[in-house]
Structures are given as C-alpha cells and as structure tokens.
N, C-alpha and C positions, 0 to 999 in steps of 0.2 A: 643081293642082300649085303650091306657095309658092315663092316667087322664092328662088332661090340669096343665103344672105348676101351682102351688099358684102365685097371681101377688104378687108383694113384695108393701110392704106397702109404703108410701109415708113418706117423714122422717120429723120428727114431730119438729114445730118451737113454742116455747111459748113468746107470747107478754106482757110483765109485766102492761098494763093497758089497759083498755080496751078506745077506740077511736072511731072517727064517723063511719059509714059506710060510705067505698070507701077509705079509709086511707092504709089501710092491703089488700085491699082481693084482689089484683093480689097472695099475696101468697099464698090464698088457692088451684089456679091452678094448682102449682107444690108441693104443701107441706101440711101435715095437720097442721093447723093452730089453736094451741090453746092460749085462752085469758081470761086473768083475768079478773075477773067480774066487778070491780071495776076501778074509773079512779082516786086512791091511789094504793102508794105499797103493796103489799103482803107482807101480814109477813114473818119473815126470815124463819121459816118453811115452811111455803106453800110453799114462793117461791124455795127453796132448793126441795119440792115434786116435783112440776111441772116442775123445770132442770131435772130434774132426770131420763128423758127417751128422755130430748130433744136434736137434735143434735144441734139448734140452739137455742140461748137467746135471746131477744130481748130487753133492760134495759135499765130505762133512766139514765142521768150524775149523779145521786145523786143513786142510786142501785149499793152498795159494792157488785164488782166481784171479791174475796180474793182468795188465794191458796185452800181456807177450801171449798168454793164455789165448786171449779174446782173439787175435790177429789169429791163429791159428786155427781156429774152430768157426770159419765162414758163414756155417750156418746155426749160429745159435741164438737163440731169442730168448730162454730164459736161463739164470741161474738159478736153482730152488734147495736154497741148502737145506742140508740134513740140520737144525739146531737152532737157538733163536739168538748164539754170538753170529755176527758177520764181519768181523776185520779182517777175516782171509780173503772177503772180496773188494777190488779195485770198485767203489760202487760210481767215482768220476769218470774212469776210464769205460764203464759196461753203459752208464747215460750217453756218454757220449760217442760211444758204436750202437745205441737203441736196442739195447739188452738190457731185459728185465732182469732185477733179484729179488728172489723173496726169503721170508725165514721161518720159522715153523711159533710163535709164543703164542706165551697161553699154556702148551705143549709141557713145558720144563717147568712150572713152576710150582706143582705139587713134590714132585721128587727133588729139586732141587734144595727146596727150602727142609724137606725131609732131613738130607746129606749135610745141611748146613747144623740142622738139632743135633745130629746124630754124631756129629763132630764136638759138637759143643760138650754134648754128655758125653761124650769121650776120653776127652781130654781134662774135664771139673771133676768126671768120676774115675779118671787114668784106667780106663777100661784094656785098654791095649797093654798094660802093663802088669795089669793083674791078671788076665788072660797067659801070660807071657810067663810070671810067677808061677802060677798052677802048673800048666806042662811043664816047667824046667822039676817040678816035686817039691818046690823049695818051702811050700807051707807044713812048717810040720810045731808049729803051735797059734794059737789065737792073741794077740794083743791089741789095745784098748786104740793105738795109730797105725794100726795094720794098712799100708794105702789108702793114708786117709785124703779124701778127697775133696772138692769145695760145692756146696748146693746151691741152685737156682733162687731159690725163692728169696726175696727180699733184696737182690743184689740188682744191676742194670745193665741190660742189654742196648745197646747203641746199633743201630741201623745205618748203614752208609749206604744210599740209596732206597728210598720207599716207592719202586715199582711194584710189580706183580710179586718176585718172587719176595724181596723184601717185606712186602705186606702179611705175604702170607708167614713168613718167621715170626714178626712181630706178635702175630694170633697166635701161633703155635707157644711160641716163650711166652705169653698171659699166661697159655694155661698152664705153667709151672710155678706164675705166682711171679714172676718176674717183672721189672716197672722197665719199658720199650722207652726212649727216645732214639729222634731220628735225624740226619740230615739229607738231604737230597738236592738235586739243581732246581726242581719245580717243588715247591713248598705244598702240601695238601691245606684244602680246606680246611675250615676248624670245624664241621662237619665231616668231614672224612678221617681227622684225625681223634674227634670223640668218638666214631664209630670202631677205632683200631687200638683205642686207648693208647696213643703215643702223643708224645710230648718231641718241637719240634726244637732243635738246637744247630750253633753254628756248626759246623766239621771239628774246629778248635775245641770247643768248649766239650762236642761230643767225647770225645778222645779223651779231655781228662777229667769227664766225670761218670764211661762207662765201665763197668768191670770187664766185660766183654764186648769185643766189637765183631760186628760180621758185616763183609764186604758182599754188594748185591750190585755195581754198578756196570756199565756196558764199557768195553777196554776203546778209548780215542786219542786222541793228543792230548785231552784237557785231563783223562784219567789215568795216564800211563805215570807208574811211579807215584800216584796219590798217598799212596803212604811209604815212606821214605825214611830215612834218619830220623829227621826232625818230627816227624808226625809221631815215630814209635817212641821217640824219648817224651810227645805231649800225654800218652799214654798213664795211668794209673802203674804202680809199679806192681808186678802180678798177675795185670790184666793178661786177659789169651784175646787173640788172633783168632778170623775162622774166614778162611775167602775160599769162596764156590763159584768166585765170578771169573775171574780172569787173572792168571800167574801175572803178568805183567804190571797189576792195579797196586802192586807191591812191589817196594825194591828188596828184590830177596834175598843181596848180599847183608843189608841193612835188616833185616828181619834176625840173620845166622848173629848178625854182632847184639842184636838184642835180645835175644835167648841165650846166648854166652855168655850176657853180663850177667844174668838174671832178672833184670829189669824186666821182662816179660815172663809170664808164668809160665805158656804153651800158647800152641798154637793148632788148630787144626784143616788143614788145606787138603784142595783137591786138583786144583791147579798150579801151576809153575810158570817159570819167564821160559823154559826151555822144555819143551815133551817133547818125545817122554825120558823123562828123569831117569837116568840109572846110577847117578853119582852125587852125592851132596853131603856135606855137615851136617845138612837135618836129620839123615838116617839115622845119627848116633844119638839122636838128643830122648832121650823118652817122655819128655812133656810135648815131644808135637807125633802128634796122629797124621801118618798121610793115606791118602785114598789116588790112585791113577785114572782122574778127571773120569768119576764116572758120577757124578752129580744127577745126571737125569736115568740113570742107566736101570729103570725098570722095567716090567713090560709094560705097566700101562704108560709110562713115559714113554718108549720105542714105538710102542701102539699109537699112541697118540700124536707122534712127531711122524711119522709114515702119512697117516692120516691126513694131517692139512700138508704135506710135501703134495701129495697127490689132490687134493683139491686146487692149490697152485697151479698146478700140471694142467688140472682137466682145464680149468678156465682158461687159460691160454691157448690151449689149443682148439678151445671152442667160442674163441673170439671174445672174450669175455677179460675184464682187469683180477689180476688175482687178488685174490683177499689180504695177501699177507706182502702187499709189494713194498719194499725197501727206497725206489726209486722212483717215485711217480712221476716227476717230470723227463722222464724216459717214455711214458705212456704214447704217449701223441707224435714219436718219433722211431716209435717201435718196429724191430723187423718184421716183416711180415712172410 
C-alpha cells in the first residue's frame, strides 16, 4: 500500500501587528497565519525575516513596501495593506516582480469623514481649549465672550477632493446648514453633484471663497505639497485648515508661518509630513486641534478594514482577482 501524499502546507500570511482577537482569524481557516507580537512595527529586520517565507504581507499605510523589500520576500504574491492610502507601496516595482496590491476603501470613509467634522467642531467651537480651561479651575465667572467660538451654518465648507470620504463630509456639513463647494481632478456630474448639494469650483477660486477647507485627496507627485505658501496666503483670512488625508498634501513648515501670522484662524490635523510627531510649533498654538492619525480608528472602521483585507487574501489564494487590487495590469503576470 503507497504512503498517503504529504498534504501541502497551507501558504503562510504574516500580519505586521498584532490585533484584537476576531479581527484576523477567518484567515487562519485557509492560511497559516503569522503575527507580530506587538501592536508597533517590526523592525525593518524582523520584518524583512518574517516576508521572507510569506506569500502574503499584510502592512499598515505607513510600512515601506520598496523594490529592496520585494527582492527579499521570494515568495510573495500579494501585498494587502491594512488602509485604503497606498504610497508606502512600490506599486511599479511589485507589477513588475507580479505582486499583487490591494487596499481596503470603502472601509475609512464613514470614520474618517467623522475625524474630519469632529476636527472642524473643534477647532470653530475651540473645544480642546475650553476643555483645557475647566480642568486648569480657571472658570470662576460667566461672561458674554467667554470662548467664543465661530458656527457652521451659513458659512462654506470647500472640499478638496470629492471621493468617498469627501462626499460623505460634504452630507454630513449639510446637515449643519452649511453651503459645500468642491474641487477634485474628476469633476461629478451635475446629477451627482445636485444629489450632494455641492457646487463645483476651481482649487484657486475654492481657497478664496471657502471659510473652511478640508483635505480629502490620495498623497502622489501631482498632490504632495498641494497646499503650500501660496495656496494658504489664497486662503480667506481666518479660514481653518482640516486634513485627514495625508501630512504631506500640506507643506507644514508653510502651514506653522500662517497660523503665526494669523492669517489662518486654526487648523485641525490628523496627519503630518513626518509620524509620528513628537515635536512641532503646532503644539504651542491653541487654534490647532491635533489627533495621532487616527482618522479611521473605530471599531467598526478596524472591523470593517480587517474585513475586505481578508477577502483580498481569500481570493488570491483561491485563484480568484481580488476585489480591491491596486495593480491590475500585474494580473496576468502574477506569481503563482
């Protein structure tokens, strides 16, 4: 009687942090599942060990996935970040070794555009400041400009990029009564944009006729430094800042000299050119609100970005295109 085939092993996925339990582990069904101990990155060692037998990666937005990466990880076929930014992946260098990447949207864009409001009221109602007031004791009478702050309604929110999560800001600041224009590189229909009540304007024109602007765009060459010097002097004077997209979509030495002028009212961020931030001139400034990039950081954001990472995953390994692929003309050149 001929000995029973060896079963073939199950092909091995490595998760760059480790997470709650029930987050991951439909993957351990189809895949062995390995996980960093830690809910930090791995050093660029470890981490380079730990690709290095994996077919699949699993990285958050801020884990460099470089050509040097790819070369070292022999057997990898897909990247499926944790997030729906992707500039931390080489996506020329991963087409051209026939490595998939995918990204999780869709995912981010209820909590994001949340972090975006919640900034905005933050920094119109200096919530962090009055906050800051109470515990120090220092309220010890009532006056008629006590923190007084500036309100939504009747004022204009400016949209710089009308994607997913931008659309949904758009809806949310309606319902404060607030009048949305927008600019973006794909213009919406005028059906789409009667349905969202925005009105659509140049990037220039937006700048200096909204009170508030909020950054929604993807960080590439054409958007790095999109608002700059010259963009925050086209500004309203008073105007606030609110970017959930990506540190870099600002230049935030240029940001520091126009909150110093006063020329900008506040600002309120969640991102940075440089995480994580432990040192800046913005910490001293009390019209800007920061948050440490935690934009999507719900459960049902976490839940939900787990979710399509793993359906990514399944389809790949069950011969299938994922849903969420970044690179398709890698498709048809793909490791196998």
């Amino acid at each position: 009687m001929s000995p029973a085939p060896a079963k073939k092993a199950p092909p091995r996925v490595f998760l760059s942090r480790r997470f709650r339990p029930g987050n991951f582990d439909k993957l351990r069904t189809f895949a062995d599942l390995r996980v960093h101990r830690q809910e930090t990155a791995p050093s660029a060692t470890a981490y380079r060990r730990a690709a290095r037998d994996a077919e699949v990666i699993i990285p958050m937005v801020e884990d460099p996935i470089d050509a040097a990466f790819m070369d070292a990880a022999q057997k990898l076929r897909l990247v499926a970040n944790f997030g729906v930014g992707y500039d931390n992946i080489d996506l020329e260098a991963a087409t051209g070794r026939g490595i998939l990447a995918t990204n999780t949207p869709g995912a981010v864009v209820g909590p994001t555009a949340e972090s975006a409001m919640g900034l905005l009221l933050a920094v119109c109602r200096r919530i962090p400041e009055a906050d800051a007031f109470m515990r120090a004791g220092a309220w010890d009478k009532w006056t008629p400009y006590l923190l007084e702050g500036r309100s939504l309604p009747g004022r204009t929110l400016g949209v710089v990029g009308l994607g997913g999560i931008g659309a949904a800001v758009a809806r949310m600041a309606a319902g404060f009564g607030t009048k949305v224009i927008y600019w973006s590189l794909r213009r919406r229909t005028p059906k789409e944009e009667a349905a969202l009540g925005v009105r659509y304007r140049s990037l220039n024109r937006l700048l200096a006729e909204a009170d508030f602007v909020s950054l929604h765009v993807a960080l590439n060459t054409d958007t790095r430094h999109l608002i700059g010097g010259a963009e925050l002097a086209q500004m309203k004077r008073g105007a606030v800042l609110i970017n959930t997209a990506r540190g870099a979509v600002v230049d935030e030495r240029a940001l520091v000299r126009a909150l110093r002028s006063g020329h900008l009212g506040g600002a309120g961020l969640d991102v940075y050119e440089k995480e994580p931030m432990q040192k800046s001139p913005l910490f001293k400034m009390k019209n800007v609100v920061m948050l440490p990039h935690i934009g999507a950081s719900t459960d049902k954001g976490l839940g939900d970005m787990a979710d399509r990472v793993v359906r990514n995953v399944r389809a790949l390994l069950s011969g299938r295109r994922p849903p969420n692929l970044l690179n398709p003309e890698a498709w048809s050149k793909r490791r196998r």
